[in-house]
C-alpha positions as CSV (number, residue, x, y, z in Angstrom):
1,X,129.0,189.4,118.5
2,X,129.2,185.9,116.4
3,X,128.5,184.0,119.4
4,X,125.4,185.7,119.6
5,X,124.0,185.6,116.4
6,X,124.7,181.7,116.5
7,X,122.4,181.4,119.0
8,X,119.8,183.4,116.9
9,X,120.7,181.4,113.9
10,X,120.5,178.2,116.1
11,X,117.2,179.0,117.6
12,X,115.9,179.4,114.1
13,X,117.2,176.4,112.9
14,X,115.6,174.3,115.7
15,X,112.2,176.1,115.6
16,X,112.3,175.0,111.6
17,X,113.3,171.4,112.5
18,X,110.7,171.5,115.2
19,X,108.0,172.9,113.1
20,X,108.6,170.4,110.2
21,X,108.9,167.4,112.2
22,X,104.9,168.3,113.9
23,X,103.8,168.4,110.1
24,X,105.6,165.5,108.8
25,X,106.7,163.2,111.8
26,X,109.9,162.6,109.9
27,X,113.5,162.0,111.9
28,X,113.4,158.6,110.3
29,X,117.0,158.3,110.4
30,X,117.3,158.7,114.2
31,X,114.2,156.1,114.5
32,X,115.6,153.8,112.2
33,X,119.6,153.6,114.1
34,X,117.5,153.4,117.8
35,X,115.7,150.5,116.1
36,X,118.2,148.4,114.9
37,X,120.4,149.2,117.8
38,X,117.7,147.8,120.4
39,X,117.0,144.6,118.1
40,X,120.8,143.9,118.0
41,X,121.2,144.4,121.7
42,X,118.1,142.2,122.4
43,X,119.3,139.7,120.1
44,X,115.9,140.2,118.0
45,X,115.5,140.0,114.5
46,X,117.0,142.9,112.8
47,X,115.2,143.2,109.6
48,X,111.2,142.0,109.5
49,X,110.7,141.4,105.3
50,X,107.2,140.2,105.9
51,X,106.0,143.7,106.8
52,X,105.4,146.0,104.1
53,X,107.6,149.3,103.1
54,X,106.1,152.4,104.7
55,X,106.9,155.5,102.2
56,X,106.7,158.5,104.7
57,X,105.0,161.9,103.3
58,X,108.3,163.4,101.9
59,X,109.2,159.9,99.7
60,X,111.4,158.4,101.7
61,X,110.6,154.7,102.8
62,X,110.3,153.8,106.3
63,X,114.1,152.6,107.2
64,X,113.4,150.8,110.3
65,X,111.5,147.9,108.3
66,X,114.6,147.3,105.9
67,X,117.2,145.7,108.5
68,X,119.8,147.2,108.9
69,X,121.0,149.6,105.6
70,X,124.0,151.2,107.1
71,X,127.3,149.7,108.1
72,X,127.6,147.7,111.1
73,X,129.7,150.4,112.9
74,X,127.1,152.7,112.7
75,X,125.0,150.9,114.8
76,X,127.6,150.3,117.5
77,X,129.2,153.8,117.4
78,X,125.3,155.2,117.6
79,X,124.2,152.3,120.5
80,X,124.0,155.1,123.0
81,X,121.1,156.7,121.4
82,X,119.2,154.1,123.0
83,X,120.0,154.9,126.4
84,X,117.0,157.5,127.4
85,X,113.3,157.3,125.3
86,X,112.7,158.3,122.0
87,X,112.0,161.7,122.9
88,X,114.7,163.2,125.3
89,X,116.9,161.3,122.4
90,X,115.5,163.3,119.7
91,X,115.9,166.7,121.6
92,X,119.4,165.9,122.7
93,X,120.6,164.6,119.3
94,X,119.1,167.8,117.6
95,X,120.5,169.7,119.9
96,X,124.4,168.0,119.6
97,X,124.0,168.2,115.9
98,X,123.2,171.8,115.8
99,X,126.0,172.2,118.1
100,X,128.7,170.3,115.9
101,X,127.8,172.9,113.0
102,X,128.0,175.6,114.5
103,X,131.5,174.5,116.3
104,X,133.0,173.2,113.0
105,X,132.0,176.6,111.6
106,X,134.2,178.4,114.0
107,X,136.9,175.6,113.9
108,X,137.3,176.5,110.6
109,X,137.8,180.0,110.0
110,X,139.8,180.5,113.3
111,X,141.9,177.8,112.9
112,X,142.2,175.9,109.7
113,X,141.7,179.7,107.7
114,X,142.7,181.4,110.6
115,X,140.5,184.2,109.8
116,X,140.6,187.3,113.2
117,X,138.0,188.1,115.3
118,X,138.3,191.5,113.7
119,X,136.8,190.5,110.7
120,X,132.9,190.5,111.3
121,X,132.0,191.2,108.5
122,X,133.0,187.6,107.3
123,X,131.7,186.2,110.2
124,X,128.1,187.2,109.7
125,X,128.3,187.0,106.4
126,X,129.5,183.0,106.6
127,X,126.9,182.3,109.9
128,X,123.8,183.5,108.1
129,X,124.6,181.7,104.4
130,X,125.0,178.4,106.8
131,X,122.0,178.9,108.4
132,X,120.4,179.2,105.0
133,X,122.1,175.9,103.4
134,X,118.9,174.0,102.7
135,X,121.2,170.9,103.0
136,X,121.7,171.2,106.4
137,X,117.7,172.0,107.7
138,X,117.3,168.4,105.6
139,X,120.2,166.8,107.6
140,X,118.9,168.2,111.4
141,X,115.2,166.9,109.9
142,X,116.1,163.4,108.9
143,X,118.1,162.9,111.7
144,X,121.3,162.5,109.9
145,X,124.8,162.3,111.7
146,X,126.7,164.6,108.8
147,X,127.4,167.4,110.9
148,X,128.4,165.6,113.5
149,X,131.0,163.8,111.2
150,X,131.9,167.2,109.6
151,X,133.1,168.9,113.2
152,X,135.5,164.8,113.5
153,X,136.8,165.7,109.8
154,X,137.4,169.3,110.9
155,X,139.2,168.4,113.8
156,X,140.8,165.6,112.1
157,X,142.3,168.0,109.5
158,X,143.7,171.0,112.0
159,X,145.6,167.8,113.8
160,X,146.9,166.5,111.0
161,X,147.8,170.0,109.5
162,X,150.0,170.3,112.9
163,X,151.6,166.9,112.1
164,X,149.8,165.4,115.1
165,X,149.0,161.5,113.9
166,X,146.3,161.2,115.8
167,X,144.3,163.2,112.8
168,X,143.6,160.2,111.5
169,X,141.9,158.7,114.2
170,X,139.6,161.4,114.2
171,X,138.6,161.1,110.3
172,X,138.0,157.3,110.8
173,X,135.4,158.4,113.4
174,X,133.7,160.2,110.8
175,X,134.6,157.5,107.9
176,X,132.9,154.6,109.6
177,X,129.7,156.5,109.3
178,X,129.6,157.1,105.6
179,X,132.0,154.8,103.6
180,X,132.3,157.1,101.1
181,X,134.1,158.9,102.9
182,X,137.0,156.9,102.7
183,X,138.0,158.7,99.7
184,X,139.7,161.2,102.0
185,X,142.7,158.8,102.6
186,X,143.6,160.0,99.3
187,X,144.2,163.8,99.7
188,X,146.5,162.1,103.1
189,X,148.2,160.1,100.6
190,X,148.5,162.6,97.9
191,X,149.6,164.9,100.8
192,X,152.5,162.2,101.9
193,X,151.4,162.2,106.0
194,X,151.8,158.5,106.4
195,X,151.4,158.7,110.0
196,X,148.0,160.1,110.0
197,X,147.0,157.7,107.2
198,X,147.8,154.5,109.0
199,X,146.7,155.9,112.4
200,X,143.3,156.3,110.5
201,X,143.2,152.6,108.3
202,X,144.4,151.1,112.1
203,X,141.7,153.0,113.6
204,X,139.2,151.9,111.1
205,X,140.1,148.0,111.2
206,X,139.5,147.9,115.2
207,X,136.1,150.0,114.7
208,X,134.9,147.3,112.4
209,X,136.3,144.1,114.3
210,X,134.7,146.0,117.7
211,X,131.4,145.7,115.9
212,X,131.8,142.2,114.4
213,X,132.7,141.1,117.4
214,X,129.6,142.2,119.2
215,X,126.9,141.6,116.1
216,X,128.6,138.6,114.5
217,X,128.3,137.6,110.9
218,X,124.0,137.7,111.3
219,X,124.5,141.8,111.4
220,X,126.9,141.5,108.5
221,X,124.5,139.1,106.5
222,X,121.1,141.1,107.2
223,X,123.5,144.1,105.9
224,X,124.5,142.5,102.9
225,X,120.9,141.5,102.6
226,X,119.6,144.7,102.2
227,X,117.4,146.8,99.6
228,X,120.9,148.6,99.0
229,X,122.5,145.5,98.3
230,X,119.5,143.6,95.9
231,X,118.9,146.4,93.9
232,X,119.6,145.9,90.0
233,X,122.4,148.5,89.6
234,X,120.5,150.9,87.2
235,X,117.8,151.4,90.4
236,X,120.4,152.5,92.4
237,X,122.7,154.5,90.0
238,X,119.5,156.4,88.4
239,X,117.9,156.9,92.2
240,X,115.0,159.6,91.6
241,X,116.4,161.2,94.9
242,X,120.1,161.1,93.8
243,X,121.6,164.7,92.7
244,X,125.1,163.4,91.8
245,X,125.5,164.2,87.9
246,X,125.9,160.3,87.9
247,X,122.1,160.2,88.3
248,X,121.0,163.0,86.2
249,X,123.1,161.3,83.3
250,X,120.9,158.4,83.3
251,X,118.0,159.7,84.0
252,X,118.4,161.5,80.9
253,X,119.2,159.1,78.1
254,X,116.2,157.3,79.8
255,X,118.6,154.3,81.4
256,X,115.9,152.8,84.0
257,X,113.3,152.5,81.0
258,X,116.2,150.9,79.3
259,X,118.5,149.2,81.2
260,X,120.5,147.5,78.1
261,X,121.8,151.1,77.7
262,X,123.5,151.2,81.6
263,X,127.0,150.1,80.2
264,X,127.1,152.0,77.5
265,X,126.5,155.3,79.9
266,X,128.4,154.2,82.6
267,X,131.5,153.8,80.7
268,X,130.8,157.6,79.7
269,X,130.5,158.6,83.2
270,X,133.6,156.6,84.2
271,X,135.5,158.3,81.7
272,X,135.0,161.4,82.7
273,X,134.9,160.9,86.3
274,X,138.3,159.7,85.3
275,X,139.4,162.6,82.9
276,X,138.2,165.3,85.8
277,X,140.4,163.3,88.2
278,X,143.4,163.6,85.7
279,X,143.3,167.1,85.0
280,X,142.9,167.8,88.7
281,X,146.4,165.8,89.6
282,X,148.0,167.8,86.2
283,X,146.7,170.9,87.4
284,X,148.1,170.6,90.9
285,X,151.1,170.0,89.7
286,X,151.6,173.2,87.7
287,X,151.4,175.1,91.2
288,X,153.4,173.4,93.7
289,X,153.5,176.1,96.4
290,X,149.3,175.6,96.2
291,X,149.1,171.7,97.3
292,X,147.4,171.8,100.5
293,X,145.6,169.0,102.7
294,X,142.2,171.5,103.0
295,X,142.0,172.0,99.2
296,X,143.0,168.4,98.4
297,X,140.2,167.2,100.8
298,X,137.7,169.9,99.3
299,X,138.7,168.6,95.9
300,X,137.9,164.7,96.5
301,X,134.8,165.3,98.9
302,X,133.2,167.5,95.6
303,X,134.4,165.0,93.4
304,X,132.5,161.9,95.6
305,X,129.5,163.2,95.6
306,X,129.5,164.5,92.3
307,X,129.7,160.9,90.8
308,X,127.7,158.9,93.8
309,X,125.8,156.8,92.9
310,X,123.4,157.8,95.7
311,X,123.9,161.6,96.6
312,X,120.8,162.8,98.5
313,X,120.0,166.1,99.6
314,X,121.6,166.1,103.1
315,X,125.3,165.0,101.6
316,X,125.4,168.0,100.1
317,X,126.0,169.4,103.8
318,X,129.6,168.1,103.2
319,X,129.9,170.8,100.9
320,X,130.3,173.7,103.5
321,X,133.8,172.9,104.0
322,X,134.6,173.3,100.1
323,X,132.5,176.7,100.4
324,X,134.2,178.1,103.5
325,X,137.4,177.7,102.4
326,X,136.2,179.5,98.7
327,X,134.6,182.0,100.5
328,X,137.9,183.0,102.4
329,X,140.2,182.9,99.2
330,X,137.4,185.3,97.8
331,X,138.6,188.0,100.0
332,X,141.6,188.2,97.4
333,X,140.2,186.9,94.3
334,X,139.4,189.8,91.8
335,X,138.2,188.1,89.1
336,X,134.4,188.9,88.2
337,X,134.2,185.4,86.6
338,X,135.3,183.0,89.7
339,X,133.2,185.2,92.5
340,X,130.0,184.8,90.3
341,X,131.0,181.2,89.8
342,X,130.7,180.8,93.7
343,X,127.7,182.9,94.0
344,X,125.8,180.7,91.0
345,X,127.2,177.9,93.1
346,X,126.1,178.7,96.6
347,X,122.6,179.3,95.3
348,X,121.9,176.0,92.9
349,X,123.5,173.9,96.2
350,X,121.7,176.1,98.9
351,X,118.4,176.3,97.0
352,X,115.3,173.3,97.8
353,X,114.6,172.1,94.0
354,X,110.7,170.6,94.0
355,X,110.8,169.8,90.1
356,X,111.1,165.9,91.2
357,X,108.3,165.6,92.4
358,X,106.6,165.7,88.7
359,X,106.9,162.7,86.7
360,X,107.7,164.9,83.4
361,X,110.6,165.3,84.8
362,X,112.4,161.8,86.0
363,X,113.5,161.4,82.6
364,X,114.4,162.5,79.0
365,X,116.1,165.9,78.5
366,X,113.4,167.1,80.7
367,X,115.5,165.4,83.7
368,X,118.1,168.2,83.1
369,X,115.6,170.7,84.9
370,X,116.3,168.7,88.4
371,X,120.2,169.1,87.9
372,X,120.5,171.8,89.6
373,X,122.3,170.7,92.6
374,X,124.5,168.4,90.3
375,X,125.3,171.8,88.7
376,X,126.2,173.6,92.0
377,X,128.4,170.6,93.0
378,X,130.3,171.0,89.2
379,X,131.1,174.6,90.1
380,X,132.5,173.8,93.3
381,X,134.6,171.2,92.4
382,X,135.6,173.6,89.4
383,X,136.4,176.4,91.8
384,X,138.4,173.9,93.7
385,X,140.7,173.4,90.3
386,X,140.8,177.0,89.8
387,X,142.6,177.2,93.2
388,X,145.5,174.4,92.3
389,X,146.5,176.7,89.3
390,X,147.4,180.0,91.3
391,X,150.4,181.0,91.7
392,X,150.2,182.1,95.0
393,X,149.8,180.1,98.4
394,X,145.9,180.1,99.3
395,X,145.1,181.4,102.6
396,X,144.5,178.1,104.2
397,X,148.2,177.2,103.6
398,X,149.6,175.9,107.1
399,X,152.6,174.7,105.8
């Protein structure tokens, strides 16, 4: 039964994707690593600064003419993308990406939960609120490589959960792709599997060399060179399309019209970043039969992309994990208060918020009305706290 409504659900998804990329010819992710990848292959030029930034309809400017704006590895771990045409490799990377979602959706309720095949209720339940996670139409749109990442993490953490080093290899996969996520090393560390951890750093280390050994220090330098790189560091903490609370914080005491104010704020937001990380060990603490590797990874994944400095739309994808593994303790949770708190949650993260778009509201306390998905990611990684303090082992306890 869940097998077929993941193909409805996946049908769906790739008619939407299909339907938005005729209107808006986006996928500029996807164009962007097929681009650089040829020019470093051909030994072109990899960014062209003469030419002009395109802004495509939905706001986003034109990646392919910045260089090249992701990490190095990225380009050599995505190089086979530019093996067929542009248009076979846009079917088949829609395709593998849908695929990964669905597949680390069932990874992670029959393994890492280990939720029964009797239970269809949950099932459909969980299928049709991920096929509704606006996050993730944005990431199959844009061409992004979260979910792909996300089924590497998943896998990653049901090795490491069954002491199997090799977990960590997995998770530097993903990591390479998004250096944020490097932050997970800390719920291995917190977690004391050593093994994993330095099967992952090891990993990492001969991902990078592979790809400075084929790009040299030019790819490095054009990287270091880029947009992300030059921009004043009130541009890119106050980003209009940034949802971390980071963002919204500024944009509210007006910091990009007033940039002497950025330390000042910053200092705030470090603090707290710093308190919330405080409480979170104390909390933990309390309840030591509660400490597991899925709810310390929840906890630190919220927690990044809470205080980003660039969170866009399709990070918020990551956040599935963190909700699937709520949504299961939910079965036994009987408090009003924390199942509303998930609800409120699920909707502010799930929901497309359009209020950006007006230039009332990029700043002053009228910026507060485009927090919403900051909001949504505050509850989750409040929900996540709520779970160190019980008393009782959370279903997703494998030790």
């Amino acid at each position: 039964m869940q097998w077929g409504l993941v193909l409805i659900l996946s049908a769906v998804l790739a008619l939407h994707v299909h339907s938005t990329l005729r209107e808006s010819g986006d996928h500029h992710d996807l164009v962007h690593w097929r681009l650089i990848s040829l020019r470093l292959l051909h030994r072109e030029p990899l960014a062209q600064p003469e030419q002009p930034v395109k802004i495509a309809s939905n706001g986003h400017a034109q990646l392919s003419d910045l260089g090249p704006v992701y990490p190095p590895s990225t380009y050599l771990l995505l190089s086979p993308l530019t093996i067929l045409s542009a248009t076979p490799t846009m079917v088949i990377w829609l395709l593998l990406r849908v695929g990964c979602l669905w597949l680390s959706w069932w990874l992670t309720f029959r393994y890492l939960l280990g939720l029964s095949f009797a239970r269809r209720d949950t099932w459909l339940i969980t299928a049709i609120l991920t096929a509704l996670f606006y996050p993730i139409q944005e990431e199959l749109v844009t061409g992004q490589t979260n979910s792909i990442i996300l089924v590497l993490h998943v896998l990653g953490l049901i090795a490491i959960q069954r002491n199997r080093w090799g977990g960590g290899c997995l998770l530097a996969l993903g990591n390479v792709l998004k250096p944020q996520l490097h932050l997970v090393w800390c719920a291995l560390a917190v977690e004391r599997r050593w093994a994993a951890l330095a099967s992952g750093v090891i990993t990492t280390i001969l991902i990078e060399g592979a790809a400075f050994w084929v790009g040299g220090a030019p790819l490095y330098m054009a990287y270091l060179h880029t947009p992300r790189f030059t921009m004043r560091w009130v541009e890119i903490f106050s980003f209009l399309h940034s949802h971390s609370l980071t963002a919204v914080i500024l944009r509210v005491w007006r910091v990009p019209q007033h940039p002497e104010r950025f330390p000042y704020v910053m200092f705030v937001v470090v603090v707290a970043g710093a308190a919330l990380l405080s409480y979170a060990w104390r909390a933990r603490r309390l309840r030591p039969t509660t400490h597991t590797l899925l709810y310390h990874y929840a906890f630190i994944i919220s927690w990044m992309w809470l205080w980003s400095p660039m969170t866009d739309i399709h990070h918020l994808a990551w956040l599935l994990l963190p909700l699937w593994c709520l949504w299961s303790d939910l079965q036994t949770e009987h408090r009003s208060l924390i199942r509303g708190m998930f609800i409120l949650g699920y909707i502010l993260l799930a929901t497309r918020f359009s209020l950006a778009r007006f230039p009332a509201y990029q700043q002053g306390w009228l910026a507060l009305l485009t927090a919403g998905h900051a909001a949504g990611i505050l509850l989750i990684v409040w929900l996540c706290l709520q779970q160190f303090k019980r008393r009782v082992p959370v279903s997703c306890d494998k030790h």
